[in-house]
PAVEX-119537 format. One line per field, with one value per residue: residue number from 1; y, z, x of N, C-alpha, C in turn. Coordinates in pm, 1 decimal. Example, Ala and Ser with C-alpha at 12.3 -4.5 7.8 and 13.67 -1.06 7.14 Angstrom:
// residues 2
gupa <- [1 2]
n_y <- [-569.0 -225.0]
n_z <- [780.0 708.0]
n_x <- [1319.0 1285.0]
ca_y <- [-450.0 -106.0]
ca_z <- [780.0 714.0]
ca_x <- [1230.0 1367.0]
c_y <- [-330.0 3.0]
c_z <- [780.0 787.0]
c_x <- [1320.0 1290.0]
END
This chain:
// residues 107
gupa <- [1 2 3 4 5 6 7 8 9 10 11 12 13 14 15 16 17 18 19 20 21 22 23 24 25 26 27 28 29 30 31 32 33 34 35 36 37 38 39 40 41 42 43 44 45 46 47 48 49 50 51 52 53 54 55 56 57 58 59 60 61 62 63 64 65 66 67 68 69 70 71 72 73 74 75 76 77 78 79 80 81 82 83 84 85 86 87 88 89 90 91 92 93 94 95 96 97 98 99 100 101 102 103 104 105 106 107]
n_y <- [-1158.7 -998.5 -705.9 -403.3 -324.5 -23.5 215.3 400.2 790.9 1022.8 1263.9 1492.4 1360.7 1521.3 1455.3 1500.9 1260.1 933.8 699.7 345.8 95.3 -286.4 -322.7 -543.2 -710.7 -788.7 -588.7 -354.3 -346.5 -298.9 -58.6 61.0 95.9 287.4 486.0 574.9 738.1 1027.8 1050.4 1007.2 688.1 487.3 215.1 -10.6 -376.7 -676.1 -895.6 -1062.4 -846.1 -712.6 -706.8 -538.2 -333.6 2.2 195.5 18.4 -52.4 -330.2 -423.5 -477.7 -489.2 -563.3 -486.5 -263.8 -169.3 -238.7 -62.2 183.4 181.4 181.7 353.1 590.1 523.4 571.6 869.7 909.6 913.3 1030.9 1258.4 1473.6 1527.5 1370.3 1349.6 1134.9 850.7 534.0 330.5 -64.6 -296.9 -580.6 -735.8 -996.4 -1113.7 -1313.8 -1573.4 -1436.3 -1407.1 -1486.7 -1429.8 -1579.0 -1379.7 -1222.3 -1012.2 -862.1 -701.5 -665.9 -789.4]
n_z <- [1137.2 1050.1 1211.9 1101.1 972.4 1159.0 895.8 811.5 810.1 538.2 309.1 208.7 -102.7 -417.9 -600.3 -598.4 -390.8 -352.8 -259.8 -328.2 -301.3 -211.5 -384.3 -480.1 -618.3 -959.1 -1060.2 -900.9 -910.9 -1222.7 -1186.1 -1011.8 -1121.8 -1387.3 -1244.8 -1169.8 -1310.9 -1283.1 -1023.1 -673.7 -560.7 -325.1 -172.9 -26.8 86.2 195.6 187.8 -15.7 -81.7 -67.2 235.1 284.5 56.7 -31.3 -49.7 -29.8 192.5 463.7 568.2 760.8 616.0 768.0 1032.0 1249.1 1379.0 1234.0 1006.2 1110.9 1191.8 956.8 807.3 997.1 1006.6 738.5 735.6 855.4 753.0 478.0 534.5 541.7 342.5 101.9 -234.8 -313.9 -280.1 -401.7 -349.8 -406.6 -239.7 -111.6 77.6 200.8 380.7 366.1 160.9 -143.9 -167.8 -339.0 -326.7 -398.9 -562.4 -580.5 -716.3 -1010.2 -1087.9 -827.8 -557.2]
n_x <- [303.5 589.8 760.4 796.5 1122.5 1308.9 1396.6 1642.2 1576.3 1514.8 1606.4 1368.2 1156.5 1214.9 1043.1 703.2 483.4 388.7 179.1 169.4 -32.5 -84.0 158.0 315.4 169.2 51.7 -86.9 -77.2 226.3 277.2 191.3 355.3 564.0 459.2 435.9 667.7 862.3 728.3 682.9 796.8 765.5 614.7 645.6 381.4 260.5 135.8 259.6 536.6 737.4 1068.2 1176.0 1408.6 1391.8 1470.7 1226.3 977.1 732.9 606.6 296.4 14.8 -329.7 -536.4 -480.8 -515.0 -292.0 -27.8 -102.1 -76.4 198.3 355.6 259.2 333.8 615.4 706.4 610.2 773.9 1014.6 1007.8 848.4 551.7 387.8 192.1 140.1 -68.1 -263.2 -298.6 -458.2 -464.7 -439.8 -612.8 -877.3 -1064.4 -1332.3 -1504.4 -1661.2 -1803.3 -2158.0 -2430.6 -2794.3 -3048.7 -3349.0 -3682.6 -3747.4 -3715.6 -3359.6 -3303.9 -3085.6]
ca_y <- [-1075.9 -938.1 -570.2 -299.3 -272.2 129.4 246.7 601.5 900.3 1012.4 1389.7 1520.0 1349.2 1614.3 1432.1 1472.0 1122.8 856.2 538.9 264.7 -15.0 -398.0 -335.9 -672.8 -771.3 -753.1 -435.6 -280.2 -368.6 -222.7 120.9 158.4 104.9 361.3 644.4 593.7 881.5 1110.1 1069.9 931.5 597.4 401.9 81.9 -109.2 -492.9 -758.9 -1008.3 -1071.1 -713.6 -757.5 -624.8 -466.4 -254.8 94.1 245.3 -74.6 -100.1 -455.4 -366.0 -556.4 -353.8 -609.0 -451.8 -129.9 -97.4 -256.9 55.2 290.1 185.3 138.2 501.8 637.3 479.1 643.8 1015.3 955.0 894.9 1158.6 1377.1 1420.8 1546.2 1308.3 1376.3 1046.0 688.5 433.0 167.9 -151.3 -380.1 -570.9 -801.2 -1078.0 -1179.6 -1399.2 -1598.4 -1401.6 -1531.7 -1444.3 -1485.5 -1523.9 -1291.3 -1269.6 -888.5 -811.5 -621.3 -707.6 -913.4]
ca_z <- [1044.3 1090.3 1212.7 988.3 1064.2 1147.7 781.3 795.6 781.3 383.8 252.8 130.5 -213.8 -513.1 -685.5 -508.5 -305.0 -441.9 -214.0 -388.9 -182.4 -321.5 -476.0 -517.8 -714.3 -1094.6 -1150.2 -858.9 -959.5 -1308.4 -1142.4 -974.2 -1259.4 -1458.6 -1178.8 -1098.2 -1417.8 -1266.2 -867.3 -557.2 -568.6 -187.2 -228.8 73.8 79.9 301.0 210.8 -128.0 -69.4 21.4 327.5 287.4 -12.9 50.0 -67.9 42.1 380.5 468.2 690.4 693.8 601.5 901.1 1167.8 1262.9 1445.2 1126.0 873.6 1201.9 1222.2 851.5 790.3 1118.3 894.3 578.1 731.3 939.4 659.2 380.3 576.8 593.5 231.7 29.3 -347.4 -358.8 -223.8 -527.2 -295.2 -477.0 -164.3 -137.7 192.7 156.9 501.4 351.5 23.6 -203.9 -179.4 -425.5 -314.5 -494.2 -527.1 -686.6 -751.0 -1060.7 -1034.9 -653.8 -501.6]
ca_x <- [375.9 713.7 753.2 895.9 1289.6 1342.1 1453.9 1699.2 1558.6 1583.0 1549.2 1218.6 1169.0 1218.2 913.7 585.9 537.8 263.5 211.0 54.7 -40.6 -78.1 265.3 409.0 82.6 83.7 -111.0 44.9 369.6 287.6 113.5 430.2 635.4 415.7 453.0 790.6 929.7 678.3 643.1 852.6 670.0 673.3 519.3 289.3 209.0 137.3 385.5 613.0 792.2 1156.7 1142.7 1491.9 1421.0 1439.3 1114.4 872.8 705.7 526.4 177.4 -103.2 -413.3 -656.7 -474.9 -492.3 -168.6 21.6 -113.5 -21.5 338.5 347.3 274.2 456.1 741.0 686.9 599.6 955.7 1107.0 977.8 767.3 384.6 299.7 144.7 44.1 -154.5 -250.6 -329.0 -489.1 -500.1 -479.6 -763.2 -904.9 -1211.1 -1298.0 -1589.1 -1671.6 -1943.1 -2258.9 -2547.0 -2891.4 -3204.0 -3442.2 -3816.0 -3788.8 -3603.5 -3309.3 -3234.8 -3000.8]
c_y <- [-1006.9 -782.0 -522.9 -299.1 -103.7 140.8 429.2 699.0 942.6 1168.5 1341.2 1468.8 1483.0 1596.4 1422.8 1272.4 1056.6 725.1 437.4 117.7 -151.5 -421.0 -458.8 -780.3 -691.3 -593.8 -305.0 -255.2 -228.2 -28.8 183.1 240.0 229.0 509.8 688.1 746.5 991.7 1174.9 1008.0 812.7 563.3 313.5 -1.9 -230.6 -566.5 -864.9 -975.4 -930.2 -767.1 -668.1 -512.4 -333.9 -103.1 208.3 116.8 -109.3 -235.0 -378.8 -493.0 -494.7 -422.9 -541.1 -336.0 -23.2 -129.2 -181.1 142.0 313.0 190.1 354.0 607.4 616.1 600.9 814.7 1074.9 955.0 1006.7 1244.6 1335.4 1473.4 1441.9 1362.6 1269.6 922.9 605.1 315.1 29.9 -321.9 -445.6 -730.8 -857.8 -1149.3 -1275.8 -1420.4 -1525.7 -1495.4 -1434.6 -1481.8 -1474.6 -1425.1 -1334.6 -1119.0 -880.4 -653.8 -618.0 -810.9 -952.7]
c_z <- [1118.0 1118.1 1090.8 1100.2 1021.8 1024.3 837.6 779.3 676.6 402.8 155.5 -15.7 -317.8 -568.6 -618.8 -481.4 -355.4 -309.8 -313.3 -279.8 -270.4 -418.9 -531.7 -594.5 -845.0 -1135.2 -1014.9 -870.6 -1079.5 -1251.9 -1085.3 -1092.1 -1333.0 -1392.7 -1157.7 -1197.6 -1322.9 -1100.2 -844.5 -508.7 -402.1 -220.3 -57.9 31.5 233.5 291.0 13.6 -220.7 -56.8 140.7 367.3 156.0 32.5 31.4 -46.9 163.5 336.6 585.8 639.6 734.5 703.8 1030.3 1185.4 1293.3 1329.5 1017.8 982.9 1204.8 1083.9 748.2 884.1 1074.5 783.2 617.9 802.4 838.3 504.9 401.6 558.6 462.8 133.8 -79.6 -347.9 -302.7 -319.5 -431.1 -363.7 -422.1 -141.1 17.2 167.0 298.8 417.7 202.6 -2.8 -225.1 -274.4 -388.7 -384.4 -505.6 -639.3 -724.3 -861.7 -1055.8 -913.8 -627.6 -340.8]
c_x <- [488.7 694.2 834.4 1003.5 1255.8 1452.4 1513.8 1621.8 1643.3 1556.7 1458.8 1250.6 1154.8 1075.7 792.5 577.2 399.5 259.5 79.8 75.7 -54.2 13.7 331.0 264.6 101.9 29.3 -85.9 165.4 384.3 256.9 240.3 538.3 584.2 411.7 556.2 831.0 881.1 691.5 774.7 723.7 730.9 530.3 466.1 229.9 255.9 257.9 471.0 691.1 960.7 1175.5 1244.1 1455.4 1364.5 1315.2 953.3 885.5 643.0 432.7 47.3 -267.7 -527.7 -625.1 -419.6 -360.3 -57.6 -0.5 -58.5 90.3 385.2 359.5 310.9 602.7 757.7 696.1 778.7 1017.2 1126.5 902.1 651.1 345.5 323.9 68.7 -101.3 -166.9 -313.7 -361.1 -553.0 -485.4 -589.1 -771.0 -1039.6 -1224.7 -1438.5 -1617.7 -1782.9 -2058.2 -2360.2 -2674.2 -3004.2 -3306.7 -3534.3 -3797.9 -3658.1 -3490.9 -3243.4 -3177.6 -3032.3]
END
């Protein structure tokens, strides 16, 4: 994964600050869409961001140092108060498995 390019230093948003993460998926997309009137939306995804726009970081939420620099970004850029984090990223390191059981109720 590509690093974050160093984005300007912005003034403090007027609108309390929201990050929603999983932005460039459909019901992130929409969540941002639906906060934007209200908040200073900044959107986080792993890939299908453009990496130029100026309120989306790219991070990728497996590696620790990629959410570090990711939000070392974001606090340089609008400071350290956060109204909210809408995390709707989501990571599957293994297929679901279901196993049988004799006790009802248990998996």
């Amino acid at each position: 994964m590509a690093s974050n390019q160093p984005k300007a230093a912005k003034a403090k948003p007027e609108q309390p600050l929201v990050i929603v993460t999983g932005v460039s998926g459909s019901i992130g997309a929409a969540v941002a869409r639906a906060l934007a009137a209200d908040y200073h939306v900044v959107g986080l995804d792993r890939e299908g961001i453009d990496p130029n726009a100026e309120d989306c970081f790219e991070f990728d939420l497996t590696s620790d140092e990629s959410m570090a620099e990711a939000f070392d970004d974001i606090r340089n850029r609008y400071g350290k108060d956060i109204a909210s984090v809408v995390h709707l990223a989501a990571y599957f390191a293994a297929p679901w498995r279901v196993r049988a059981s004799s006790s009802p109720g248990c998996c």
